[in-house]
N, C-alpha and C positions, 0 to 999 in steps of 0.2 A: 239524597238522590231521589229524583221521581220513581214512581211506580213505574211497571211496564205496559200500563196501558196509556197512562200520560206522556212517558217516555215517549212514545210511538207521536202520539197527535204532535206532541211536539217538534217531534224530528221531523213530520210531513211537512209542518209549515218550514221548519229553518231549508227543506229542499227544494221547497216554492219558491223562498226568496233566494236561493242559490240562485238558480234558473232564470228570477226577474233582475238579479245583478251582473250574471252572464249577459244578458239581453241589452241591458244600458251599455255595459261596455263595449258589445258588439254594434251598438247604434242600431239594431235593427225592431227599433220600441214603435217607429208608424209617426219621427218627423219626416216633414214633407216641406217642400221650399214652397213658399205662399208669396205672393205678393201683398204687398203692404194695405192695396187699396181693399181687403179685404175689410178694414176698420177693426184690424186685432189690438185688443185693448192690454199692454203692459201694465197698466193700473188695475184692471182686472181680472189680470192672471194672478198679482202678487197677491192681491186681496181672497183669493179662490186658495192660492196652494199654501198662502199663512194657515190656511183653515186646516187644512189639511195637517200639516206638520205639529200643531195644535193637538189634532185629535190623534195621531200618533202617539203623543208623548201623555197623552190623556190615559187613550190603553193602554202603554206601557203601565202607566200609574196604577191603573188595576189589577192586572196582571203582577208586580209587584207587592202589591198589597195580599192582593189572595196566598201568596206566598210565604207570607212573613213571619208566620207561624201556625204552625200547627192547629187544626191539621190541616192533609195540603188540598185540595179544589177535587172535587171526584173527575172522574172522566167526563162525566155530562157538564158537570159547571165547566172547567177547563175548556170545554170543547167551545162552549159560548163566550167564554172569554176572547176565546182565539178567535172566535169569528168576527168578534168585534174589532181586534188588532190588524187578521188581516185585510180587514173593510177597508178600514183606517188605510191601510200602505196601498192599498189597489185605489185608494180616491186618491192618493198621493203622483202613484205614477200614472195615474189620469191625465191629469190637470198637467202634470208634466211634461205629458208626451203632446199638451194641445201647442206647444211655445215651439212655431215654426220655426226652421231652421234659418229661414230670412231675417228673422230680426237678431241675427247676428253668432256667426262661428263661436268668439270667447267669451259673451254670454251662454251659450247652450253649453260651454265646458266645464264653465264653473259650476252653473247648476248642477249637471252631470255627474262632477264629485261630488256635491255637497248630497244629492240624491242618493249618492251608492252609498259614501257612507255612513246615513241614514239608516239603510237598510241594513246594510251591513251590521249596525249596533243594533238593530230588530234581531239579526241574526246571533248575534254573542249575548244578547239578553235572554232567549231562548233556551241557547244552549247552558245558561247558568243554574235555569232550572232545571234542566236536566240532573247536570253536574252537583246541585245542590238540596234541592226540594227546598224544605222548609227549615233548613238547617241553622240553628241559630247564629254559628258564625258565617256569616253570607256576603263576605268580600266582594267577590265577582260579582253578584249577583246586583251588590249597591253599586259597584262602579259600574257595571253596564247600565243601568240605569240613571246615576249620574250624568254619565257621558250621553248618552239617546237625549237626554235630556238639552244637554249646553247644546250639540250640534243641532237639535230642531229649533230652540233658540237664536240659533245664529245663524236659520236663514232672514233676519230682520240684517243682517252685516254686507250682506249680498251684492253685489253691483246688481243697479235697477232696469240697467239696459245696456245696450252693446259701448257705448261711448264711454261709459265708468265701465266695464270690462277691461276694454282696450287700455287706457287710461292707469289701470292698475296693475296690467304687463306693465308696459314700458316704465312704470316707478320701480317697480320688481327689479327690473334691469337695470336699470340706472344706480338703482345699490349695488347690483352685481359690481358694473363699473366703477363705483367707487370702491369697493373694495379689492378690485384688480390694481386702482390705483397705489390705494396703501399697500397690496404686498410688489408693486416696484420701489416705494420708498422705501419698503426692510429691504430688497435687495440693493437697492443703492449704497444702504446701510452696511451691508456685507459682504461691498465690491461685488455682486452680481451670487452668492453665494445660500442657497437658503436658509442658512443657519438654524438649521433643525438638531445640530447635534449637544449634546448635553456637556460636553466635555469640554470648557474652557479653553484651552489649550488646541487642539484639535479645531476648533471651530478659529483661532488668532491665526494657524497655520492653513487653512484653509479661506480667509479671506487675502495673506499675502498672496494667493495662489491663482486669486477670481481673476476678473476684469484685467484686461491690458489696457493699455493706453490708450490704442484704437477702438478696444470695446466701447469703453467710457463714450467716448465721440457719440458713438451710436446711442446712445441711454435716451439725451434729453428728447432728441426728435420722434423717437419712439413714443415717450412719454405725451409729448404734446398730440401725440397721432390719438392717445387713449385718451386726453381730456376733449378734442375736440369730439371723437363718438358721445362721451358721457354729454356734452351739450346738443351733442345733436336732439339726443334722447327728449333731455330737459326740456329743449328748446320745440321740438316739435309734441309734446306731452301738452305744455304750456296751450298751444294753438290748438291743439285739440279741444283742452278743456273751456277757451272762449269759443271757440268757433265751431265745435265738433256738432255734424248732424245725426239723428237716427230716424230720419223721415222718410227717407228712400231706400228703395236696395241697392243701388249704386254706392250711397254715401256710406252706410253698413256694409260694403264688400269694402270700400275705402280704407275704414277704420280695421277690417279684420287684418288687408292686405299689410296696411302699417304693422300692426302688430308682429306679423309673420316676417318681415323684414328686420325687424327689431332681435328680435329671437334669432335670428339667423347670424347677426352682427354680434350677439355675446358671445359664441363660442370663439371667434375670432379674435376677441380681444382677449382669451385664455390664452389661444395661440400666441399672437405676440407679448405676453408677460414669459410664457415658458420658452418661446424661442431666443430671449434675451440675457435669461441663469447659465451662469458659467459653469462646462464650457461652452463659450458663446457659437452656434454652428448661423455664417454668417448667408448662407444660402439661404436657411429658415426663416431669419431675420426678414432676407428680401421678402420670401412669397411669403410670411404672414401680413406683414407690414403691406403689400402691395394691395394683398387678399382685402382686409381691411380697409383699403383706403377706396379701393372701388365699392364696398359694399357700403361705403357712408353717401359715396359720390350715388348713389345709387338711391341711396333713404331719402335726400333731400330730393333729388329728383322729383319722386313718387310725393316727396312733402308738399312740393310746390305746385303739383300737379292735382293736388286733391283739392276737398272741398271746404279744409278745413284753414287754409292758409289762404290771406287777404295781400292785397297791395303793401300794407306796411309790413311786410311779413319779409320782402324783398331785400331788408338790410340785414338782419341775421342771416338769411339762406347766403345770401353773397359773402360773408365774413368768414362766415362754415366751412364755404365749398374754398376759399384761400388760404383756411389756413389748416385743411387735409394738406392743399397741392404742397402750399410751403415744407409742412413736415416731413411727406411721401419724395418730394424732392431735394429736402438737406438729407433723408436716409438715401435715397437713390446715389448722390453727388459725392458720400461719401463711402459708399461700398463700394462705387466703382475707383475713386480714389485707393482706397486697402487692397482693392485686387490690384491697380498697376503697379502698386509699392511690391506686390507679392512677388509680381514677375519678374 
């Protein structure tokens, strides 16, 4: 464990970076929406805050080192070590806070985490020496450094600008929806049932139990409602990545807006997976199902409308937006069918 006069210096810094990690999350660090024609150089921000991240993980390094055994950095030495650390994190959220919020919403978010938790491991390295000193078995204190380490590293993994941002949602999601797809084939599997129970038996008496006859009916068009979103995703990712611009603020609000539409269309496709497990409640069925089918009717719209989708771009949008109606319309044709069989 540190002394108590190192203890102290220490703890001042780990409550500065508390304060600077409040401060990111609260957004109030001093972006400023800029116009482009400014000539803000994205090649020379990367190349400025590499430097940075760099020398973060530099002091870290020394700061580690001085620790490593006995004995431990006096006050004075420690004190300049930390000045050097914290240099290090204030040139960081520098250079940070100069990447306008014009050149793009889910670039500045990603950053945003990878920044805090930067600091954040600034702040559990800290606290190791606290917790530790120079203690020969020093767990924490190599994995917090470790760790500082890979994530200053992997700002080289980063999307480089708003258009690979965007681009890396919508893949994001697009697995989501695949995997809402496979858990309908295990429910098909077990007539509409989740089969989460361990018990053999229990689980054979609970699939005779799932799905009726009518359910079933409902299953495939459902099903086609989820694969058509999962293309839309695809499909408009796809046009992005040929066509996608980040020269404008219009075409960067473009790309953020898709994003947020996208995001908006996965919880809904949870919806209609749980509104379909027995027992099947056929009301739900309708408004997830409806809910969804406007909200694709909706993506394509905005797809067609943006800057990133060309003339040839006109035969998938067309196939899209027919074969939501198809599906939204064999569900519609046959719940109202079920209700008049009800009455």
């Amino acid at each position: 464990m540190a002394g108590d006069g190192a203890e102290e210096v220490l703890q001042s810094l780990i409550d500065t970076l508390e304060l600077c990690v409040g401060k990111i999350k609260e957004g109030s660090l001093g972006q400023v929406m800029e116009d482009l024609e400014m000539n803000f150089s994205l090649e020379e921000f990367w190349m400025k805050l590499g430097m940075t991240f760099k020398a973060v993980s530099k002091e870290a390094t020394k700061l580690t080192v001085s620790f490593s055994k006995p004995p431990a950095p006096s006050v004075e030495e420690l004190q300049c070590l930390l000045t050097g650390f914290e240099t290090a994190v204030i040139a960081m959220l520098t250079i940070y806070h100069s990447l306008p919020l014009s050149q793009g919403k889910n670039l500045h978010k990603k950053l945003q985490e990878t920044v805090i938790t930067v600091v954040e491991d600034c702040q559990a390295l800290a606290t190791s020496f606290i917790k530790e000193g120079c203690s020969s078995v020093a767990s924490a204190k190599t994995q917090s450094t470790g760790t500082l380490w890979a994530h200053c590293d992997g700002l080289q993994h980063l999307p480089k600008d708003n258009k690979q941002a965007v681009i890396a949602v919508l893949e994001s999601n697009s697995e989501l929806i695949k995997d809402a797809l496979s858990e309908l084939d295990e429910a098909q599997k077990c007539n509409g049932c989740q089969g989460d129970n361990d018990d053999d038996g229990d689980d054979t008496e609970a699939i005779k139990q799932g799905w009726s006859s009518e359910d079933k009916l409902l299953v495939p068009p459902c099903v086609g409602l989820v694969k058509a979103c999962r293309s839309c995703v695809k499909k408009i990712s796809g046009a992005i990545k040929t066509s996608g611009q980040v020269t404008s603020v219009e075409s960067i609000q473009q790309l953020d807006e898709m994003a947020d539409e996208v995001l908006r269309t996965s919880p809904s496709v949870d919806d209609v997976v749980m509104s379909l497990y027995y027992p099947m409640n056929r009301q739900n069925v309708k408004e997830c199902t409806s809910k969804l089918a406007d909200q694709l009717k909706e993506l394509l719209t905005r797809a067609r409308n943006s800057h990133f989708t060309v003339d040839s771009d006109s035969s998938w949008l067309d196939f899209l937006n027919k074969a939501i109606d198809h599906n939204q319309n064999k569900i519609t044709g046959l719940l109202q069918e079920q209700e008049g069989s009800d009455t």
